[in-house]
C-alpha positions in Angstrom: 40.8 49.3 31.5 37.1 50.1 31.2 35.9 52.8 29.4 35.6 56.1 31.2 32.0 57.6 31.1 30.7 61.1 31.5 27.1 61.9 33.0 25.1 64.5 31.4 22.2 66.1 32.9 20.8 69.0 31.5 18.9 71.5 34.0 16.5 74.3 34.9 15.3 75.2 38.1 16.1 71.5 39.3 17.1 71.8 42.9 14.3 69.7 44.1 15.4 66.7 42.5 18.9 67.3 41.7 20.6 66.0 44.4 19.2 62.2 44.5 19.9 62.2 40.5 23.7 63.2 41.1 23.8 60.8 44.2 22.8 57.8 41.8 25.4 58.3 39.2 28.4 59.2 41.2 30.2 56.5 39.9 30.8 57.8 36.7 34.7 59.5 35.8 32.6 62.8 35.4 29.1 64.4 35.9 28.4 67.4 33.5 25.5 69.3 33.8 24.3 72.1 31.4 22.0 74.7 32.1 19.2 76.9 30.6 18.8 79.7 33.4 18.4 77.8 36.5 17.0 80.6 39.0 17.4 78.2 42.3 19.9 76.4 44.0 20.9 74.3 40.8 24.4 75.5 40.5 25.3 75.5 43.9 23.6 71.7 44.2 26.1 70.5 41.0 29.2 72.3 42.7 28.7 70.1 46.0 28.7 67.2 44.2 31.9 67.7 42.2 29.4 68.3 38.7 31.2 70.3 35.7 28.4 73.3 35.3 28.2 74.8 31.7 25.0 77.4 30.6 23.7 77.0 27.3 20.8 79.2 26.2 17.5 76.8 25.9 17.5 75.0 22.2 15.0 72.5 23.1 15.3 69.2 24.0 17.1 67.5 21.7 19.5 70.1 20.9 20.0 70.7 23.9 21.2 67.4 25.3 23.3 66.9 22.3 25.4 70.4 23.1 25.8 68.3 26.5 27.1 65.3 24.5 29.5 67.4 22.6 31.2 68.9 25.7 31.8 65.6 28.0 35.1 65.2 28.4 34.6 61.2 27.3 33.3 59.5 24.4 31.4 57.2 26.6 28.2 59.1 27.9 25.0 58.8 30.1 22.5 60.3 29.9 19.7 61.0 32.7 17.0 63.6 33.5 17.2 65.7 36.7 13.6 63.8 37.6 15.9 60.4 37.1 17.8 58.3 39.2 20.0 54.8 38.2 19.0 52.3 40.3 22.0 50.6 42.0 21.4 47.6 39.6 21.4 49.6 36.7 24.7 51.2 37.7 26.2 48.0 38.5 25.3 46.7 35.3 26.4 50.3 33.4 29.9 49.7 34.9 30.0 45.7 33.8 29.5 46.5 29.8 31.5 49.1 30.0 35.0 46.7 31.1 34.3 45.5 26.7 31.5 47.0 25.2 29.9 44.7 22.9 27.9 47.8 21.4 28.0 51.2 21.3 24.5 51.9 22.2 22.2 50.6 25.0 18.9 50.7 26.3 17.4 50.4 29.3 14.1 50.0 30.8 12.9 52.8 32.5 10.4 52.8 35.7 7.6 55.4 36.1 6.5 56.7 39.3 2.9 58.2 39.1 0.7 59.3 41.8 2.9 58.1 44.3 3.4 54.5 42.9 5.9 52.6 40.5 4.2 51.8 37.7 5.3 48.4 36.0 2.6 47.9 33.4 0.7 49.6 30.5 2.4 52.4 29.6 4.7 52.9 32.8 6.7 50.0 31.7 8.9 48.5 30.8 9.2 52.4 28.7 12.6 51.4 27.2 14.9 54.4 26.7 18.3 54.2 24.9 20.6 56.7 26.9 23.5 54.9 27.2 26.3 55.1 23.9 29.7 56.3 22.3 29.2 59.9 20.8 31.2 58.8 18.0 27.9 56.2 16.9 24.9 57.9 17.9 23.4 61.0 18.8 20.7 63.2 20.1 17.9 63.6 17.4 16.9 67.7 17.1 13.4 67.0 17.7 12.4 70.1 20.5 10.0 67.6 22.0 10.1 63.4 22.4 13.9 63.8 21.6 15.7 60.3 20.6 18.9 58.9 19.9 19.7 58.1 16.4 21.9 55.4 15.5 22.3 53.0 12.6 24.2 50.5 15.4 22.8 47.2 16.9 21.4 48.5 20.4 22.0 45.9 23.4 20.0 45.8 26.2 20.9 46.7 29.7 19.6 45.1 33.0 18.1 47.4 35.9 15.7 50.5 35.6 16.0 53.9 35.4 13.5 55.5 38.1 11.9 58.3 36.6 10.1 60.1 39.7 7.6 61.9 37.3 5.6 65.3 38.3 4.4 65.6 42.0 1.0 66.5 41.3 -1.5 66.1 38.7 -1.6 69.9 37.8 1.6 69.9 37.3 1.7 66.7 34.9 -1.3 68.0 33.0 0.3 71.3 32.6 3.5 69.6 31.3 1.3 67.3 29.0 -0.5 70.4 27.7 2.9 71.9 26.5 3.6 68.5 24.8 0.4 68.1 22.6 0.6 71.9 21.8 4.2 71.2 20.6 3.7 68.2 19.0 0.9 69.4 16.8 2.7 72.3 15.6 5.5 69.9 14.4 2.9 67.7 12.7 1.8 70.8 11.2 5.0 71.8 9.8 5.6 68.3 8.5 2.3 69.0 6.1 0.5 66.7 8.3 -4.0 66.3 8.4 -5.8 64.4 10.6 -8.9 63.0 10.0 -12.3 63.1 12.3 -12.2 58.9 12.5 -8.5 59.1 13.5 -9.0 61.6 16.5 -12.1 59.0 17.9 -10.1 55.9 17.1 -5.9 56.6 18.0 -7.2 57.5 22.3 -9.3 54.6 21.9 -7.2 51.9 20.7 -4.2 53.3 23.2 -6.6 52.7 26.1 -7.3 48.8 24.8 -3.7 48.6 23.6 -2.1 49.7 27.5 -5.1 48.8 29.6 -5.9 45.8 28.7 -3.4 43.9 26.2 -0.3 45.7 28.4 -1.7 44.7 31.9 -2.4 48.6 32.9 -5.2 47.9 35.3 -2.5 45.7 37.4 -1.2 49.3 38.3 -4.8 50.4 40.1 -6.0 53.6 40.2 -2.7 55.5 39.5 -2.3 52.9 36.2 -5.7 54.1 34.7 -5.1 57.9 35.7 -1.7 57.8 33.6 -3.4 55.6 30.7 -6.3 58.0 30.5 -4.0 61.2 30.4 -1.7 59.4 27.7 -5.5 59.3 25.8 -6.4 62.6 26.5 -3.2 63.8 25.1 -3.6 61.7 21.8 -6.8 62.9 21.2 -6.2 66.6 22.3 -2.6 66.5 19.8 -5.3 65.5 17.2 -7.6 68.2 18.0 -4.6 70.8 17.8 -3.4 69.6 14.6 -7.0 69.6 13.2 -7.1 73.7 14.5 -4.0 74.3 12.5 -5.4 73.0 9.6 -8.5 74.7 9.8 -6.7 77.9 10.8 -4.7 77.7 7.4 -8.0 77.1 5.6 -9.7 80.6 6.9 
């Protein structure tokens, strides 16, 4: 008998793209979805498609998903974004390892769609993410931002992408990406974390040779060097932010 998997979306205001994301993982034994306070059509979107809905204040990211993990009915879990879809290959391949799992984590390469185009180079991909395991082996890290699994298990590898049909516009990105720096300095800072002047110059330039050029970025065109850039800007600027805090606790 294979072994029975539960999907696990965690939501908020995610009726836009809801409904291709449940569509592409119908075949798992369950879809649970738990939300933070959706004030759209998320609920009733989840009910259509047969999705167990369960609210749970926000406790950022990581915490978050992993109250999700805890309350699948099955050991086995998937996990995916609202924003993300399983390809039909990746599903396929999902419910082949799954007949005798040789591990109890996997990863999977996931595919970026920027500006209206699928990235496959630079830093678009192949962006492997692990979502894919047994509760019992891994879990959600409690970072509130850039979340991971933690394991201590060999990871295998898992054919097929993950589509990941990323902000609509640029605003919207670059507002998303502004939330993420600010976060991401402020947990540097608690860490006891400085950053030098050299360090803020050199870390967006050697990620522009590093995905432009050594990873093939400029294959993408025009949307590959707007994401590459951005993925600078927001080294430099989490730099920048850290630097403030540092400054501000020096005044």
């Amino acid at each position: 008998m294979p072994e029975r998997l539960s999907a696990v979306i965690i939501t908020r205001d995610a009726a836009g793209a809801l409904p291709e994301c449940l569509a592409s993982v119908r075949f798992a034994d369950e879809i649970l979805i738990v939300d933070s306070g959706s004030q759209d059509a998320t609920r009733e979107i989840a009910q259509r498609h047969g999705a167990r809905f369960l609210h749970q204040d926000w406790l950022g990211y990581g915490k978050q998903k992993q109250f999700a993990v805890e309350r699948a009915a099955h050991d086995w879990v998937l996990c995916v974004d609202a924003d993300e879809r399983v390809s039909p290959e990746l599903a396929h391949r999902i419910q082949e390892v799954l007949r005798a799992p040789a591990f109890f984590a996997y990863d999977m390469p996931r595919c970026n769609r920027f500006m209206g185009r699928w990235l496959r180079h630079g830093e678009g991909y192949p962006d492997p993410n692990l979502r894919l395991f047994h509760r019992g082996h891994a879990r959600w890290s409690d970072d509130p931002i850039h979340e991971h699994i933690v394991t201590i298990e060999p990871i295998g590898q898992l054919d097929g992408d993950l589509l990941h049909a990323t902000e609509t516009t640029l605003a919207d990105y670059l507002a998303k990406q502004n939330r993420y720096t600010s976060l991401q300095a402020e947990r540097l800072h608690a860490q006891g974390k400085r950053v030098s002047a050299w360090r803020l110059v050199l870390s967006p330039l050697g990620r522009f040779i590093k995905f432009y050029f050594l990873r093939l970025g400029f294959l993408d065109g025009v949307p590959g060097l707007v994401h590459i850039v951005i993925g600078c800007h927001n080294s430099f600027m989490k730099y920048a932010k850290l630097m403030q805090l540092s400054r501000t606790d020096k005044s």
